[in-house]
N, CA and C atoms as a LAMMPS dump frame, in Angstrom:
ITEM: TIMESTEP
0
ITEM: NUMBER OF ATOMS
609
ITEM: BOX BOUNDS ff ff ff
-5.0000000000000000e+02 5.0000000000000000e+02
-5.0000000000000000e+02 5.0000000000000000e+02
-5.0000000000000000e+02 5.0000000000000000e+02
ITEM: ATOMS id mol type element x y z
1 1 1 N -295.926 199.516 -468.267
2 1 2 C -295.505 200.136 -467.014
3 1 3 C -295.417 199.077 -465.921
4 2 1 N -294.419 199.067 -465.204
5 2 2 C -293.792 198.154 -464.516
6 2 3 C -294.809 198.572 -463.07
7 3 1 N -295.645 198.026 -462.253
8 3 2 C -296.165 198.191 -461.715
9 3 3 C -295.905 197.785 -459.363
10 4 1 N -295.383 198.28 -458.681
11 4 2 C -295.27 197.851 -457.834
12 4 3 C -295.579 196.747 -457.256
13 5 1 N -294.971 195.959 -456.309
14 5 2 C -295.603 195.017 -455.414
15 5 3 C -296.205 195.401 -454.138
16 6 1 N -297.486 195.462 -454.135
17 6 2 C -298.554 195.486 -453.191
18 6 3 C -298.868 194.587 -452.298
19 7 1 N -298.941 194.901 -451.056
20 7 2 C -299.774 194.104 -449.604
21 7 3 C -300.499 195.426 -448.785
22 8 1 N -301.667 194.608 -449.154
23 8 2 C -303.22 195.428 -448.284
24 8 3 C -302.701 194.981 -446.784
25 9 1 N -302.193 195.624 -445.782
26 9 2 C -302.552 195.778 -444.288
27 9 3 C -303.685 195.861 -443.623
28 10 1 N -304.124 195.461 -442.536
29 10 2 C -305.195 195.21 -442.063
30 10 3 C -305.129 195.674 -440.447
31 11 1 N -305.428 196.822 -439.921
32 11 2 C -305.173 196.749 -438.421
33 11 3 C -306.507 196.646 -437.813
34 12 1 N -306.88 195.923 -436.807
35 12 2 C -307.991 195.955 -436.063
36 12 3 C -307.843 195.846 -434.881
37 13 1 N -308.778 196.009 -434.164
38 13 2 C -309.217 196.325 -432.714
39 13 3 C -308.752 195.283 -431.506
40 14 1 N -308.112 194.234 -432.134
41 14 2 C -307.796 193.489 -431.07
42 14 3 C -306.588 193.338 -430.226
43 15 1 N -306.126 193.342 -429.262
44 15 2 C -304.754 192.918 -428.709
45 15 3 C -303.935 192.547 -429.505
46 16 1 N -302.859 193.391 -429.481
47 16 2 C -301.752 192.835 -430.048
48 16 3 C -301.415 193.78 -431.54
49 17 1 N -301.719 194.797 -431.259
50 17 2 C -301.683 196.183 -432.311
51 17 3 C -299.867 196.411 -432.743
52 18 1 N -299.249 195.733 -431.781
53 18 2 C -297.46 195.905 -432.112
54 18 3 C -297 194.95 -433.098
55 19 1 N -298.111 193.777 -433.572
56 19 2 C -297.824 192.697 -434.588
57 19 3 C -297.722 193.275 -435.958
58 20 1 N -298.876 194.647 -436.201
59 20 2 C -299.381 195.127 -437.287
60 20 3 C -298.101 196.265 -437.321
61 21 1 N -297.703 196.7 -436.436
62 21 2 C -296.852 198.065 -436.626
63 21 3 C -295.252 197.204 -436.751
64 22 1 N -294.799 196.067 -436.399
65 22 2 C -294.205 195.819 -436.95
66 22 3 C -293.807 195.447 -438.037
67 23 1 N -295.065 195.104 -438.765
68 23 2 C -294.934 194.404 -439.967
69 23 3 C -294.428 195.449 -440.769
70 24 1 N -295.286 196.764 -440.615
71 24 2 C -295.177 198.115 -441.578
72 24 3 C -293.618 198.552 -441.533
73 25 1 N -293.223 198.241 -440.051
74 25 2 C -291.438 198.835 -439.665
75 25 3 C -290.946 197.668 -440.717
76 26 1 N -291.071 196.317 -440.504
77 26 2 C -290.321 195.397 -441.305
78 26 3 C -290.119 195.643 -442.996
79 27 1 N -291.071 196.053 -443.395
80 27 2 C -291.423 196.118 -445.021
81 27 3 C -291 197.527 -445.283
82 28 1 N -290.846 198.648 -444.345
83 28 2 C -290.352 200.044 -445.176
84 28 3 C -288.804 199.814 -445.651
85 29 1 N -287.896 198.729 -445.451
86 29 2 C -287.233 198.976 -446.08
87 29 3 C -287.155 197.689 -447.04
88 30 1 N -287.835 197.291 -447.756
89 30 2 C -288.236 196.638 -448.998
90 30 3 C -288.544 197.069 -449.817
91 31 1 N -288.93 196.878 -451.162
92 31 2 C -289.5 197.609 -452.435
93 31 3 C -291.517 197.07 -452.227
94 32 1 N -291.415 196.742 -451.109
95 32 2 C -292.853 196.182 -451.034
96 32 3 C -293.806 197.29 -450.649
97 33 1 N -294.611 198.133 -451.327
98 33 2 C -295.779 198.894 -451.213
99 33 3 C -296.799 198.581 -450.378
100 34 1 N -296.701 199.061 -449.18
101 34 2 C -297.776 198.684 -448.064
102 34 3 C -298.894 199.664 -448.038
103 35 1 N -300.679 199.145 -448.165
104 35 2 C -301.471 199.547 -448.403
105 35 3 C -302.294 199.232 -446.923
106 36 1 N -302.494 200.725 -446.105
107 36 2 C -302.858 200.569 -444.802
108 36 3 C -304.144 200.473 -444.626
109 37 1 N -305.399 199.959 -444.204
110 37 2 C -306.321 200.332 -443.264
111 37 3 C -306.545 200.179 -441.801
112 38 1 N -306.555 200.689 -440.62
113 38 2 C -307.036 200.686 -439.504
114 38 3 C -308.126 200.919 -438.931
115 39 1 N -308.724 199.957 -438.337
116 39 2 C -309.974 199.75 -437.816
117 39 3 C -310.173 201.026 -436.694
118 40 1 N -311.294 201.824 -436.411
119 40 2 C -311.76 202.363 -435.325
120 40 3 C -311.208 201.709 -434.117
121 41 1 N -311.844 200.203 -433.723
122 41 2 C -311.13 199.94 -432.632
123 41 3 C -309.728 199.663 -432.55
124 42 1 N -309.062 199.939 -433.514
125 42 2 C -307.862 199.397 -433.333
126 42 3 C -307.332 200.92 -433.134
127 43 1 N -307.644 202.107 -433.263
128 43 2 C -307.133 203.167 -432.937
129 43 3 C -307.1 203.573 -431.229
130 44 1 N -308.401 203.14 -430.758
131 44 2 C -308.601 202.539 -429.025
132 44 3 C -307.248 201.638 -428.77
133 45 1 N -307.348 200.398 -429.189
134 45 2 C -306.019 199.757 -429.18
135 45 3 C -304.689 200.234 -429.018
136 46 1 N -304.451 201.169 -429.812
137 46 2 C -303.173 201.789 -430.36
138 46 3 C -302.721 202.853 -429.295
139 47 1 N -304.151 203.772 -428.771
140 47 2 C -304.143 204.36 -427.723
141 47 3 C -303.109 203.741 -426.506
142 48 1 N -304.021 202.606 -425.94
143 48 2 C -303.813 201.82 -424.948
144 48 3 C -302.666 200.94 -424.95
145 49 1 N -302.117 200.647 -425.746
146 49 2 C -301.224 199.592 -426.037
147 49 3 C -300.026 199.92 -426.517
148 50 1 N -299.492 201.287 -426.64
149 50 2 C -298.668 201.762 -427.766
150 50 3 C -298.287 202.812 -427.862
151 51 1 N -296.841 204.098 -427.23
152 51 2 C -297.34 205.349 -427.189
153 51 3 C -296.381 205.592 -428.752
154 52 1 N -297.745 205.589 -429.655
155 52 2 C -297.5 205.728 -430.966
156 52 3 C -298.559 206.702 -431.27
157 53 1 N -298.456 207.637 -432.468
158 53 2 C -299.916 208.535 -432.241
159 53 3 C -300.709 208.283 -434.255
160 54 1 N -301.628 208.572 -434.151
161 54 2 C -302.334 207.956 -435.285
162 54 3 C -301.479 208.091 -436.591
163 55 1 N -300.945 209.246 -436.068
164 55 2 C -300.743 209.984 -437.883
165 55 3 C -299.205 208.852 -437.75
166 56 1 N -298.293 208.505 -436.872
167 56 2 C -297.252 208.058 -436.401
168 56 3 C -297.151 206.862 -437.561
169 57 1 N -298.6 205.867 -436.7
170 57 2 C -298.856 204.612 -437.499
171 57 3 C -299.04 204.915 -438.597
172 58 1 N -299.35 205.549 -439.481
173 58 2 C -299.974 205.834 -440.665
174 58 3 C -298.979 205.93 -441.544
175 59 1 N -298.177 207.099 -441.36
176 59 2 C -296.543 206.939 -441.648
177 59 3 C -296.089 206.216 -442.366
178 60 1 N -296.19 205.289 -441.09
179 60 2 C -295.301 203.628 -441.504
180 60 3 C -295.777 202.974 -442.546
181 61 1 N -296.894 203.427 -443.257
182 61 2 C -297.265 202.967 -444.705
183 61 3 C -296.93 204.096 -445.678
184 62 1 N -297.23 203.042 -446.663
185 62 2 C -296.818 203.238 -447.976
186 62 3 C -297.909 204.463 -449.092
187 63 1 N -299.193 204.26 -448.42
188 63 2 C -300.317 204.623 -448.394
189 63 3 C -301.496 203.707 -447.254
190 64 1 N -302.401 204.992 -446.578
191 64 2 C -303.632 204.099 -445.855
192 64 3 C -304.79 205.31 -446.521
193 65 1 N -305.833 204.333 -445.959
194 65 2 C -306.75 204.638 -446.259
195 65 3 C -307.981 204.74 -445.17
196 66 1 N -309.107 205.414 -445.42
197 66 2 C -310.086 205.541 -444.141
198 66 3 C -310.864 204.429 -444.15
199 67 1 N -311.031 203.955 -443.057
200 67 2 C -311.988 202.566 -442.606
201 67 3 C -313.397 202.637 -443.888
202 68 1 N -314.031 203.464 -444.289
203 68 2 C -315.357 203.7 -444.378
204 68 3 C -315.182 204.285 -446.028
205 69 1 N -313.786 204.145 -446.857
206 69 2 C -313.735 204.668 -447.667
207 69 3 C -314.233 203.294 -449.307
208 70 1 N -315.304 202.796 -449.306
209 70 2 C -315.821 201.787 -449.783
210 70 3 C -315.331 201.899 -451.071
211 71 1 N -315.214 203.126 -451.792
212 71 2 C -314.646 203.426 -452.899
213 71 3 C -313.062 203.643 -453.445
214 72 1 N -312.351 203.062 -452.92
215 72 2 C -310.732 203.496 -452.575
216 72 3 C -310.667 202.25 -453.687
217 73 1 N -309.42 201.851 -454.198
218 73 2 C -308.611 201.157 -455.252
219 73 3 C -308.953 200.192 -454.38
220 74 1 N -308.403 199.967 -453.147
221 74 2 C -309.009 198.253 -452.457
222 74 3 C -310.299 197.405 -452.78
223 75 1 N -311.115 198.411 -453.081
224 75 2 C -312.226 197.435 -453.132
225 75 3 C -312.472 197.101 -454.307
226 76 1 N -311.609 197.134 -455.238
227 76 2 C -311.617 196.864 -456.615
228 76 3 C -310.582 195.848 -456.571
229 77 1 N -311.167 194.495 -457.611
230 77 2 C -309.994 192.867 -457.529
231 77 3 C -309.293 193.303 -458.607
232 78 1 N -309.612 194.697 -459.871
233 78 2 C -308.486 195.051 -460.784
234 78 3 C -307.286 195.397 -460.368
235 79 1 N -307.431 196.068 -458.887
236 79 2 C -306.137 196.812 -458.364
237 79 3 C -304.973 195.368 -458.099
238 80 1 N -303.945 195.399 -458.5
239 80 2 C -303.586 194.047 -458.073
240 80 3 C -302.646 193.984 -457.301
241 81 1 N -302.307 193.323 -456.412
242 81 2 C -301.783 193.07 -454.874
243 81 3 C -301.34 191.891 -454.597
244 82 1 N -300.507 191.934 -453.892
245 82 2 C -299.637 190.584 -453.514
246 82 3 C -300.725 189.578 -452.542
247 83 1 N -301.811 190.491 -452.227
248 83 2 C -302.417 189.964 -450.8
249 83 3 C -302.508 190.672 -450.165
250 84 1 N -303.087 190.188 -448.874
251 84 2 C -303.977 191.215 -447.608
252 84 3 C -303.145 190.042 -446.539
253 85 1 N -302.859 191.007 -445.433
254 85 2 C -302.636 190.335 -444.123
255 85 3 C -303.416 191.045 -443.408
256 86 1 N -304.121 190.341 -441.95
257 86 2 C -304.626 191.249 -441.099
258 86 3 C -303.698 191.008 -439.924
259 87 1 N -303.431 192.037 -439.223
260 87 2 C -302.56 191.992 -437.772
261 87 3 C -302.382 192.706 -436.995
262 88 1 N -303.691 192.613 -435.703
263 88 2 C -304.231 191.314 -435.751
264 88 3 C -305.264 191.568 -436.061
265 89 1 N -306.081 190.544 -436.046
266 89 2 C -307.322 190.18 -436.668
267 89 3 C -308.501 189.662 -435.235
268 90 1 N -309.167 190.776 -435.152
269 90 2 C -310.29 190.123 -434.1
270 90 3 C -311.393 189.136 -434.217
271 91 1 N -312.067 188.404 -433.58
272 91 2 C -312.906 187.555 -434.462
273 91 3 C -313.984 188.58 -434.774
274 92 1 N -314.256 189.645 -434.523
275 92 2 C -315.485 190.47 -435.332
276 92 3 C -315.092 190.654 -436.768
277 93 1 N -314.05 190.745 -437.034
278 93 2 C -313.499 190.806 -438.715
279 93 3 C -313.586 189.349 -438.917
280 94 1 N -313.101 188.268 -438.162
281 94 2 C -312.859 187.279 -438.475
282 94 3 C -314.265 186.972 -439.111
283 95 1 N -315.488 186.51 -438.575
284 95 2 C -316.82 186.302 -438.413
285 95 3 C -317.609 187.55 -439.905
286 96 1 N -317.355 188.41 -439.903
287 96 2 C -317.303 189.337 -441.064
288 96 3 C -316.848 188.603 -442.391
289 97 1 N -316.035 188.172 -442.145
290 97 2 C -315.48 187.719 -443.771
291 97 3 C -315.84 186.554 -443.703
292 98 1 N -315.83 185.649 -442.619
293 98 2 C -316.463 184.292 -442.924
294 98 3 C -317.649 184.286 -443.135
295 99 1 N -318.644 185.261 -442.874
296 99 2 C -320.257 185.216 -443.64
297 99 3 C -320.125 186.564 -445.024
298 100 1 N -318.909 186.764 -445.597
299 100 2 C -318.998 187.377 -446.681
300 100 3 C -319.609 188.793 -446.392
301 101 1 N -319.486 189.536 -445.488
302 101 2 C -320.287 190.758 -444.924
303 101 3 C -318.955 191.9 -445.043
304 102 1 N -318.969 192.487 -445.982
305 102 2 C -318.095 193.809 -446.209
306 102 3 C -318.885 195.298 -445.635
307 103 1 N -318.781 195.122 -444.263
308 103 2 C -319.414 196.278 -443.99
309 103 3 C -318.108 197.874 -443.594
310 104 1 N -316.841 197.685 -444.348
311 104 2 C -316.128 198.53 -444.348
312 104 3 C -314.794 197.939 -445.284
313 105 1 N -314.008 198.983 -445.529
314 105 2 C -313.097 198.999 -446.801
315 105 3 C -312.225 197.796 -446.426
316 106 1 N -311.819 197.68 -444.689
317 106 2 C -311.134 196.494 -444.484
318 106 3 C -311.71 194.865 -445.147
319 107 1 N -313.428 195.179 -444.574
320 107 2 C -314.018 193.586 -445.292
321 107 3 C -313.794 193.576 -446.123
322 108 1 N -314.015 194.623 -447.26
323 108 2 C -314.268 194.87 -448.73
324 108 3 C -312.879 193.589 -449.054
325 109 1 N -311.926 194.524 -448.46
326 109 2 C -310.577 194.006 -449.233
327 109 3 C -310.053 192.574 -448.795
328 110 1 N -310.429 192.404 -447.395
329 110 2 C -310.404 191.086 -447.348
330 110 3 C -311.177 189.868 -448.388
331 111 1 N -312.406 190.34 -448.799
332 111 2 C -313.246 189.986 -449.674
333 111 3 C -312.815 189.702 -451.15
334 112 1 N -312.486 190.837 -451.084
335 112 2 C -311.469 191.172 -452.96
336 112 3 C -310.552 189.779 -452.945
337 113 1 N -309.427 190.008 -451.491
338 113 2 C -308.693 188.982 -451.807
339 113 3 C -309.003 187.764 -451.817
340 114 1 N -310.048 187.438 -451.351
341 114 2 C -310.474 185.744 -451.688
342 114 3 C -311.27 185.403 -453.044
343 115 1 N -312.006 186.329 -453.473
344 115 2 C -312.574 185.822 -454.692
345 115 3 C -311.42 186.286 -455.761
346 116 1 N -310.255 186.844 -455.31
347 116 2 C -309.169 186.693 -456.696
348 116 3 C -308.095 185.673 -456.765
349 117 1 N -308.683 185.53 -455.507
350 117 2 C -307.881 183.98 -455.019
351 117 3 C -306.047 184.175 -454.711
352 118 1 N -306.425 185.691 -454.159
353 118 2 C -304.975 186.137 -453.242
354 118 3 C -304.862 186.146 -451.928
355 119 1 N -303.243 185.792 -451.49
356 119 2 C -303.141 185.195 -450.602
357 119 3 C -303.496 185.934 -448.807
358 120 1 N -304.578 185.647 -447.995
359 120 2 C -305.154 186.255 -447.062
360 120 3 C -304.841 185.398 -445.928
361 121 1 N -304.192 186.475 -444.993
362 121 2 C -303.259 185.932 -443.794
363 121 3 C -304.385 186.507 -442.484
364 122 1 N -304.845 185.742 -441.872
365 122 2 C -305.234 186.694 -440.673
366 122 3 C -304.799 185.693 -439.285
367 123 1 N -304.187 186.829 -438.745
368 123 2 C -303.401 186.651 -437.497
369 123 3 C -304.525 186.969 -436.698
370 124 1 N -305.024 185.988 -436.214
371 124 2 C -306.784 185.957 -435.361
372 124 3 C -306.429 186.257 -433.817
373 125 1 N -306.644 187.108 -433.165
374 125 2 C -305.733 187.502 -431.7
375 125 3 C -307.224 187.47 -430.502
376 126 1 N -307.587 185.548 -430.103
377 126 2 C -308.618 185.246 -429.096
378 126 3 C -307.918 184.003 -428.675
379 127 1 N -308.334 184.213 -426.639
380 127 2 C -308.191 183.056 -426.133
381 127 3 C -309.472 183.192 -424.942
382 128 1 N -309.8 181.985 -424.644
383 128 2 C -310.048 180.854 -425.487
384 128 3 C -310.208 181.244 -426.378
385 129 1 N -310.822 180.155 -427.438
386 129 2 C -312.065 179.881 -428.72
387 129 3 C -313.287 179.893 -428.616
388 130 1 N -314.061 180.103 -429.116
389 130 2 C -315.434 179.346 -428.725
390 130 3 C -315.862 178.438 -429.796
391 131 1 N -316.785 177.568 -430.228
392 131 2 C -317.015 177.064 -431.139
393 131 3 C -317.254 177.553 -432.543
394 132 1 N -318.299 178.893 -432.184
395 132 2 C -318.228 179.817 -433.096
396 132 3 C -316.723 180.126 -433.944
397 133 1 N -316.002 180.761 -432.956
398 133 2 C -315.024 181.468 -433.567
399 133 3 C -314.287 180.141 -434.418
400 134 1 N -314.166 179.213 -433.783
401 134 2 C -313.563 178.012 -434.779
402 134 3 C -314.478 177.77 -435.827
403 135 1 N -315.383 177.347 -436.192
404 135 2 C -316.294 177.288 -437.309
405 135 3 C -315.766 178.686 -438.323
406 136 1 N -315.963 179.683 -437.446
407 136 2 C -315.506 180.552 -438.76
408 136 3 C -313.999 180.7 -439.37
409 137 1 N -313.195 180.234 -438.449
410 137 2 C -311.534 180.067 -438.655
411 137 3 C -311.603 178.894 -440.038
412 138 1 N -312.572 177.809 -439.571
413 138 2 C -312.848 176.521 -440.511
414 138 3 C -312.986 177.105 -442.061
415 139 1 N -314.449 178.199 -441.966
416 139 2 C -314.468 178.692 -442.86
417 139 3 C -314.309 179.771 -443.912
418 140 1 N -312.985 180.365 -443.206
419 140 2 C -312.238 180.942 -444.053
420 140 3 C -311.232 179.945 -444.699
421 141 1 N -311.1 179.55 -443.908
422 141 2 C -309.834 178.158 -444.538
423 141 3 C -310.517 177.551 -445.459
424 142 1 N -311.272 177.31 -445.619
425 142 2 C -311.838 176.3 -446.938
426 142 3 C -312.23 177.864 -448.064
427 143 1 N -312.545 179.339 -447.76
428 143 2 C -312.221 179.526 -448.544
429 143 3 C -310.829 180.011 -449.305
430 144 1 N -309.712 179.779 -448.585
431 144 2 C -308.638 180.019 -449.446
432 144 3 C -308.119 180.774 -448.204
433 145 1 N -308.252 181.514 -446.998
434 145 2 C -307.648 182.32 -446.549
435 145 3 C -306.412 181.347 -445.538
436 146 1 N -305.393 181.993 -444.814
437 146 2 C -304.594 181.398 -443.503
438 146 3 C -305.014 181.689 -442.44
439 147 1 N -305.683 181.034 -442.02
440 147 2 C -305.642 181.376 -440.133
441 147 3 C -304.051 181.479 -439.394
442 148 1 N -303.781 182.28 -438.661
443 148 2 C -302.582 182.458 -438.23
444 148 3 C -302.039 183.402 -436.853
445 149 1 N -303.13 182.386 -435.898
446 149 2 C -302.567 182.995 -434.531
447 149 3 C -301.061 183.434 -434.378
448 150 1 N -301.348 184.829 -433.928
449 150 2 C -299.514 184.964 -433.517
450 150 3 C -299.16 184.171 -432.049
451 151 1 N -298.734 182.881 -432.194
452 151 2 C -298.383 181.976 -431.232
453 151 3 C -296.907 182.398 -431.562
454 152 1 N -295.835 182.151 -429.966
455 152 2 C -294.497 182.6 -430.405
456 152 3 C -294.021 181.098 -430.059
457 153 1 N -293.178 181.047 -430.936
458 153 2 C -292.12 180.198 -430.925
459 153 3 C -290.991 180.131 -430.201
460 154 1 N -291.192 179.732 -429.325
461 154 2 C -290.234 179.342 -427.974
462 154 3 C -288.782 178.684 -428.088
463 155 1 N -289.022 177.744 -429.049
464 155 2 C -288.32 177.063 -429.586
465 155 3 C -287.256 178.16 -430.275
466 156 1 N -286.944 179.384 -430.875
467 156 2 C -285.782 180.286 -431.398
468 156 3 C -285.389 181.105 -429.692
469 157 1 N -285.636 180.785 -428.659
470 157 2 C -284.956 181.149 -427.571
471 157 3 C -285.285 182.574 -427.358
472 158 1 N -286.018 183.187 -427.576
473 158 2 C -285.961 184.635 -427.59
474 158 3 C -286.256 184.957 -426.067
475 159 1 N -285.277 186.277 -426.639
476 159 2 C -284.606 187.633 -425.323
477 159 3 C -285.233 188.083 -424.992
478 160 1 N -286.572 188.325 -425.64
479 160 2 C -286.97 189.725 -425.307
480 160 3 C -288.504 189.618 -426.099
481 161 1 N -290.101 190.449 -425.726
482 161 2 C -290.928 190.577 -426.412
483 161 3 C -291.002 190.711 -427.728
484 162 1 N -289.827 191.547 -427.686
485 162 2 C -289.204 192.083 -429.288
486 162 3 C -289.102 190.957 -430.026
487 163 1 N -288.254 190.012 -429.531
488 163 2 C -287.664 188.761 -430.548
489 163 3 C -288.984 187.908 -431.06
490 164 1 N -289.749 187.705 -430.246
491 164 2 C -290.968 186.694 -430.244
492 164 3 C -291.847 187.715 -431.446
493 165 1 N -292.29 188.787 -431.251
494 165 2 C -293.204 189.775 -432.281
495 165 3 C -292.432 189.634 -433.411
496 166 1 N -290.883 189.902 -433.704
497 166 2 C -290.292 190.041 -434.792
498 166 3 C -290.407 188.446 -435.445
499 167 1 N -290.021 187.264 -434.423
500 167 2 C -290.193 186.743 -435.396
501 167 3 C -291.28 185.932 -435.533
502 168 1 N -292.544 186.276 -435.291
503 168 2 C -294.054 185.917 -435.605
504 168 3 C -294.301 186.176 -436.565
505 169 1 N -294.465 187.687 -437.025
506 169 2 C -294.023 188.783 -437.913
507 169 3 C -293.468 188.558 -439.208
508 170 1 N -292.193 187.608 -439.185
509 170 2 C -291.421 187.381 -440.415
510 170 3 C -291.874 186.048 -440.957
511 171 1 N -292.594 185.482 -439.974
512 171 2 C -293.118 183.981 -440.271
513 171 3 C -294.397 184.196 -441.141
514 172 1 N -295.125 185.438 -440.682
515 172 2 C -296.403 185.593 -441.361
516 172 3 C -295.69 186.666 -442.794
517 173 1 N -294.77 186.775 -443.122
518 173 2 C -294 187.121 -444.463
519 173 3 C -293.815 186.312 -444.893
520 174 1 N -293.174 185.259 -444.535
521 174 2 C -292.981 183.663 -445.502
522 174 3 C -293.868 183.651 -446.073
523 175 1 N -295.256 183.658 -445.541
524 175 2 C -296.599 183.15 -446.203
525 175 3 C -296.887 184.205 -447.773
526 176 1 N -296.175 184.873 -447.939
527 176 2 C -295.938 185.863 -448.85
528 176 3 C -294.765 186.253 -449.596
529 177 1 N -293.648 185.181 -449.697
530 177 2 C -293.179 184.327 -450.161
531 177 3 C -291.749 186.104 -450.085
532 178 1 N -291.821 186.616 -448.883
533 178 2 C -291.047 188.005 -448.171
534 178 3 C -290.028 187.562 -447.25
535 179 1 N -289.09 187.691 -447.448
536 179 2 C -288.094 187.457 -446.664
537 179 3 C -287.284 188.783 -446.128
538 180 1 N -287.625 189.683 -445.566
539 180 2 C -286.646 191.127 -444.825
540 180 3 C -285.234 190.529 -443.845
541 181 1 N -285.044 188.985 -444.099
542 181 2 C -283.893 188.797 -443.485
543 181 3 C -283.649 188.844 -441.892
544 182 1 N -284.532 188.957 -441.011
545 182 2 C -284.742 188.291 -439.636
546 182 3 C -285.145 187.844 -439.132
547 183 1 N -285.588 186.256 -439.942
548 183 2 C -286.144 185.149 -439.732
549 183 3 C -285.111 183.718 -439.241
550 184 1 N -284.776 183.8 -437.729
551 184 2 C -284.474 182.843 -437.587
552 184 3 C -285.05 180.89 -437.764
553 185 1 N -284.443 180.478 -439.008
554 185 2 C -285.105 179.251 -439.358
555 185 3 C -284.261 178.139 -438.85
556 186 1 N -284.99 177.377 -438.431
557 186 2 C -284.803 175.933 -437.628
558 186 3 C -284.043 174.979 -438.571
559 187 1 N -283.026 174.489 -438.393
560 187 2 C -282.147 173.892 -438.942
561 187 3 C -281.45 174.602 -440.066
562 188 1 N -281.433 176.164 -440.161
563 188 2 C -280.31 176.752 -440.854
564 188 3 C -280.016 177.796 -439.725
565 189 1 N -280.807 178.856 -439.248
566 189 2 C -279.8 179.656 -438.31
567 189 3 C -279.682 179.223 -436.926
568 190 1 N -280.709 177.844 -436.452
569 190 2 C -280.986 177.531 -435.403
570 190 3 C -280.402 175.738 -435.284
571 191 1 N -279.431 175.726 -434.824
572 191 2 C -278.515 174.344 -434.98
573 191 3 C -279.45 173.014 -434.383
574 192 1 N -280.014 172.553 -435.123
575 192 2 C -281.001 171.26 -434.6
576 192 3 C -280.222 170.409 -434.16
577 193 1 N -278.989 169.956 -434.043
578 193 2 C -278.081 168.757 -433.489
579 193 3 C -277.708 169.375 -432.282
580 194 1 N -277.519 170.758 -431.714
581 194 2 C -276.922 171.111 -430.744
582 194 3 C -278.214 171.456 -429.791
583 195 1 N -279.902 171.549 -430.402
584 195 2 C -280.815 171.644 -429.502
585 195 3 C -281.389 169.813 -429.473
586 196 1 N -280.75 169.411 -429.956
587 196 2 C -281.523 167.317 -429.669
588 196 3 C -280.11 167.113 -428.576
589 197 1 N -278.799 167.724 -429.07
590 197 2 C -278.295 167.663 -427.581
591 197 3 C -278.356 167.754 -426.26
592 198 1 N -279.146 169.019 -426.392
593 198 2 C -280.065 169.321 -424.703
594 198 3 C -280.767 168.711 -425.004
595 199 1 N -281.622 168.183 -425.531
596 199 2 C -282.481 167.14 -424.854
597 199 3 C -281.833 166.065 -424.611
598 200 1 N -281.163 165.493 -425.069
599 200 2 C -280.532 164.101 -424.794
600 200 3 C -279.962 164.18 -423.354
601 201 1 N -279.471 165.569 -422.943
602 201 2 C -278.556 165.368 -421.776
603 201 3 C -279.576 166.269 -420.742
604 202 1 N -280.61 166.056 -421.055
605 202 2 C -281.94 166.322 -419.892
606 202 3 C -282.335 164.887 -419.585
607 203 1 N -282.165 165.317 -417.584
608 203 2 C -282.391 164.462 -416.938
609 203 3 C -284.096 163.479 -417.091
């Protein structure tokens, strides 16, 4: 039996709750099976940030699941999955998985995906840093995961909030080897001889 392609979603509590709901808009029209959890605070978030309503977000997956549901197919490394993205990712999850602490189905699965050695994206949404939070960014990275502030890229010229989220969004799909086709890339849809031109003819 020919089995779907799976990505565990990750929503949490931090700023920037339109990174995660785009991703879900980007992938419904793919053959890619999106597997939801949302954090408590990220439902505060979603409130505040978003006039989207729970069941709305939920939707937009493929299947979700309840924060607290420890026993769900996620927390099992048999279930098999393309990977986990989180977006975004607060450093309280962050700090969670970097001391190995699954205290809900989201850790769990973040967890799953590193000891199966699948690919774990977290879009970490803090400014500043503190030392802390870098130490633990350090050490997810050494164990296998991506750190992956949604920083926008200035550099594709974008119009609009929209353009910058979408293509943060499609950049953290690359890493998952996903292409939904509105990824403007630098030296194929984005003419590198005609942007070293403006610079050349800046005063």
């Amino acid at each position: 039996m020919v089995q779907p392609q799976r990505l565990v979603v990750g929503i949490t509590g931090a700023t920037g709750i339109i990174f995660g709901v785009r991703l879900l808009e980007l992938l419904r029209d793919t053959p890619i099976e999106t597997h939801l959890i949302v954090s408590k605070a990220a439902d505060r978030t979603r409130a505040h940030e978003l006039a989207l309503s729970a069941r709305d977000l939920r939707a937009l997956a493929g299947v979700d699941y309840a924060i607290n549901d420890v026993g769900a197919a996620l927390a099992s490394g048999s279930f098999r999955t393309l990977g986990m993205i989180i977006a975004p990712c607060s450093v309280k999850t962050l700090a969670e998985i970097a001391s190995g602490v699954s205290s809900s189905l989201l850790t769990r699965a973040a967890d799953v995906t590193l000891k199966e050695r699948r690919r774990l994206v977290l879009m970490v949404r803090e400014t500043p840093l503190s030392a802390i939070h870098l130490r633990n960014m350090l050490t997810v990275t050494e164990a296998g995961a991506i750190v992956m502030p949604p920083v926008p890229a200035l550099y594709t010229l974008p119009k609009s909030l929209d353009d910058m989220v979408t293509h943060t969004v499609c950049r953290a799909l690359d890493l998952f080897d996903i292409d939904v086709g509105r990824l403007q890339r630098w030296g194929e849809d984005i003419d590198v001889r005609a942007a070293r031109a403006k610079t050349d003819d800046t005063p």
